[in-house]
N, C-alpha and C positions, 0 to 999 in steps of 0.2 A: 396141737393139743398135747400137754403133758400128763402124766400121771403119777403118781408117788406114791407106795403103801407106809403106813406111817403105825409101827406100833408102841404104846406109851403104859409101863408098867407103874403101878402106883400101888401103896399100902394106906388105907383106909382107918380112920380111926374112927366110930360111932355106937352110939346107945343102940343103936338097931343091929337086929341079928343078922349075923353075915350074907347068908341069905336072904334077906329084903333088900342088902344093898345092891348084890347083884343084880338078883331079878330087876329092880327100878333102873339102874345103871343100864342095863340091857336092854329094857324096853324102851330107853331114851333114844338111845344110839339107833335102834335100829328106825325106831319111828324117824330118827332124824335123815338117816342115809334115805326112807321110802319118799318124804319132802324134798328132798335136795336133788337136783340135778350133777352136782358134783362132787358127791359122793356115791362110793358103791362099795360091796365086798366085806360089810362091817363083820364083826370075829371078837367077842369076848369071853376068856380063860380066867381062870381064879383058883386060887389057893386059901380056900374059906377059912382054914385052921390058922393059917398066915394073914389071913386079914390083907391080900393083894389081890389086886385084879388087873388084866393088861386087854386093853382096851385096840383096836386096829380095824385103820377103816384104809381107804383109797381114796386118796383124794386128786381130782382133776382143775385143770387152768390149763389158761392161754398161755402161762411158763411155770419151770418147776417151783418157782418161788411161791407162783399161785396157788398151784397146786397141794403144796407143802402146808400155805395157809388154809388154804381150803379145810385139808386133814387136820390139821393143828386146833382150827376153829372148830370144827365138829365134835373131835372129841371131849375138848372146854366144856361146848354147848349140853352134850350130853351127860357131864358129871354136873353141870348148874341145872339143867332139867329135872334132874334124878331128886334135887335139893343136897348136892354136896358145893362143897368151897374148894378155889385151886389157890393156896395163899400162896403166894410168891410167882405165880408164872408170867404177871407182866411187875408188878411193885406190889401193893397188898388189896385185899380184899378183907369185908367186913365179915369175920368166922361164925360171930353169934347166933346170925339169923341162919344157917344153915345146920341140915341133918345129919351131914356127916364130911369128914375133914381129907383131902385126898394130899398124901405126900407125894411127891415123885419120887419112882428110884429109879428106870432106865429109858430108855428111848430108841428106837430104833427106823429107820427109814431104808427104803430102797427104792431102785425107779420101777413101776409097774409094768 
């Protein structure tokens, strides 16, 4: 079994107050880690006046690529949850129907 923590900083553009993004984003993430077997450790920081937030969970598999997916896919799941958009992370996604717009700015991994 591998493991990987995976943390992924993003800046937020949305009609809603920086605080309802969090909150929502937060209670995605963590509902998702409490469903998932292969996630644990979830951890969300934000710079409300900056309009970022960094997102990090731990994700497990039978290798670190899964693993890596695992975390990768979680924390997707939990900014589409929340009703935000990840435009560019695999080709595009449709922006309109969603509540709020996430850019990436860093990323960070390590092995757990």
């Amino acid at each position: 079994m591998a493991a990987i923590q995976m943390r992924i900083t993003f800046q937020f553009i949305s009609e809603s107050a920086p605080e309802q993004v969090f909150d929502t984003v937060t209670e995605a993430l963590f509902d998702l880690e409490a469903a998932s077997e292969t996630l644990l450790d979830a951890d969300v920081t934000s710079s409300l006046s900056e309009n970022t937030i960094s997102l990090s969970i731990v994700g497990t598999g039978e290798t670190i690529e899964a693993a890596s997916e695992n975390a990768s896919s979680g924390i997707r799941a939990a900014i589409h949850k929340s009703g935000g958009a990840t435009p560019g992370w695999d080709q595009t996604v449709e922006i309109a129907r969603h509540q709020a717009v996430f850019k990436f700015l860093e990323q960070t991994a390590s092995l757990a």
